[in-house]
VEXDREN-2710 file (C-alpha; in Angstrom, 1 decimal):
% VEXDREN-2710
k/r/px/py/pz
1/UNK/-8.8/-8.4/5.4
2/UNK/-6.3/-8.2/7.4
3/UNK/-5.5/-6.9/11.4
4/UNK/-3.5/-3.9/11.5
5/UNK/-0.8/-4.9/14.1
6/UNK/0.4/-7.7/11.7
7/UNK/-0.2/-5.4/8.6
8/UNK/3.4/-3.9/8.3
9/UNK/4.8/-7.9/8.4
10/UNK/2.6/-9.1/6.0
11/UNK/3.1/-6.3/3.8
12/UNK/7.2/-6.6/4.1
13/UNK/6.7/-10.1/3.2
14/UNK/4.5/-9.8/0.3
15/UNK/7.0/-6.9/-1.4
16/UNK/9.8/-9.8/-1.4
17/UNK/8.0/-11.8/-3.6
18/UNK/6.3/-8.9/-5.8
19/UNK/7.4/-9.0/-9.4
20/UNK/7.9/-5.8/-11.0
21/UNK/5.3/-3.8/-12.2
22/UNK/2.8/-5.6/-9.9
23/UNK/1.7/-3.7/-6.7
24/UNK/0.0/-3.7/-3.0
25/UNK/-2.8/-1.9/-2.6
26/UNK/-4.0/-1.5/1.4
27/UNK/-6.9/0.0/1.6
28/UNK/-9.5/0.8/5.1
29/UNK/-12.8/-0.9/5.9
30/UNK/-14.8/1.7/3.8
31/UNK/-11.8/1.7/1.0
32/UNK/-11.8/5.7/0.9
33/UNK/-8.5/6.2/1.9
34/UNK/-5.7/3.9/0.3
35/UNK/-2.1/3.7/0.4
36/UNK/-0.3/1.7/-3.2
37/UNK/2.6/0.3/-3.3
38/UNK/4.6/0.0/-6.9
39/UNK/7.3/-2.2/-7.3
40/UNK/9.3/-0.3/-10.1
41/UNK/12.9/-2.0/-10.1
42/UNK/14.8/-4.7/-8.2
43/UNK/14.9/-2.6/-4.8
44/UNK/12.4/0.8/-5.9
45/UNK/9.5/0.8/-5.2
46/UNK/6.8/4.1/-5.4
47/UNK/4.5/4.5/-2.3
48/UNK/0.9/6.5/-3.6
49/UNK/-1.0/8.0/-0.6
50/UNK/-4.3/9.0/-1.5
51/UNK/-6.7/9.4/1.6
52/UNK/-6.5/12.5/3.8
53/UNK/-2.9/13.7/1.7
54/UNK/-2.3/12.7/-1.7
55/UNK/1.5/11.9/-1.7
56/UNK/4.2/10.0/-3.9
57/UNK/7.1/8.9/-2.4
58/UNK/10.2/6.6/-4.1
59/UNK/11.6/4.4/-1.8
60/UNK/13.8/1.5/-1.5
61/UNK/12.8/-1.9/0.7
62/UNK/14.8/-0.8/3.3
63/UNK/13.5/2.8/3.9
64/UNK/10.0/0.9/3.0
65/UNK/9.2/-0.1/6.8
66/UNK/10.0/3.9/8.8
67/UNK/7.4/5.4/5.6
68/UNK/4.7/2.7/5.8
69/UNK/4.6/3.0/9.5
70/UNK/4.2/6.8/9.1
71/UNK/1.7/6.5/6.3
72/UNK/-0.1/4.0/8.4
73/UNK/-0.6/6.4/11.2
74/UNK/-1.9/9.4/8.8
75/UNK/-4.0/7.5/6.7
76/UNK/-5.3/4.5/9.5
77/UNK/-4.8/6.3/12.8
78/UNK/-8.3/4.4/13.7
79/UNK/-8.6/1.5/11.6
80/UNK/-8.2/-2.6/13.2
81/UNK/-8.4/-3.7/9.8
82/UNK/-7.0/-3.2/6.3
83/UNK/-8.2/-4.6/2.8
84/UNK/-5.1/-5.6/0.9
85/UNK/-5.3/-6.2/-2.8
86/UNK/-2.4/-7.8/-5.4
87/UNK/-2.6/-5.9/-8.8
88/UNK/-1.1/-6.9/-11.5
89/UNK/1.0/-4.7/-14.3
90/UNK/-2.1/-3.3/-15.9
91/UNK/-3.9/-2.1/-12.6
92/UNK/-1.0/-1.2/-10.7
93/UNK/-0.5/1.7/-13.3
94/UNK/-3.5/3.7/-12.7
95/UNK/-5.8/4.1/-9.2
96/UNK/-8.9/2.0/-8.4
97/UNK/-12.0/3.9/-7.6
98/UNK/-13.7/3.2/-4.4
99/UNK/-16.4/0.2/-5.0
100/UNK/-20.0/0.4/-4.2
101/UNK/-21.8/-1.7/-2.6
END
């Protein structure tokens, strides 16, 4: 878990060292609304909204920061804190289902 303000920081510093294939997936409290991010190529990335829109954008790093901070506010506009899982090549491909507790 992480705090929202320092969310889009972590996040930028994370996609530097992301290999490709692997992705970011930031998720709220009650992990029904998540936005992924893909790292496809040296400086693409996709961005997978899925919460109150379902969206796919292609991006590069440095267009990465304006769409996250819009994303943020569509999908998070209440949220202080944000779950924020690594996946690796095999999960990155294909959307995790909310978990039940």
């Amino acid at each position: 878990m992480i705090d929202k303000a320092t969310a889009m920081d972590t996040v930028m510093e994370r996609l530097k060292k992301l290999p490709e294939g692997h992705a970011i997936d930031l998720r709220t409290y009650k992990r029904n609304r998540s936005v992924l991010i893909r790292r496809d190529g040296k400086d693409a990335f996709t961005v997978v909204q899925n919460g109150y829109e379902k969206a796919e954008f292609e991006t590069t790093r440095k267009k990465m920061k304006k769409l996250l901070k819009t994303l943020f506010k569509k999908e998070f506009p209440r949220s202080t804190k944000l779950r924020l899982y690594t996946l690796d090549d095999e999960q990155a491909g294909e959307h995790l289902p909310r978990k039940v507790i």
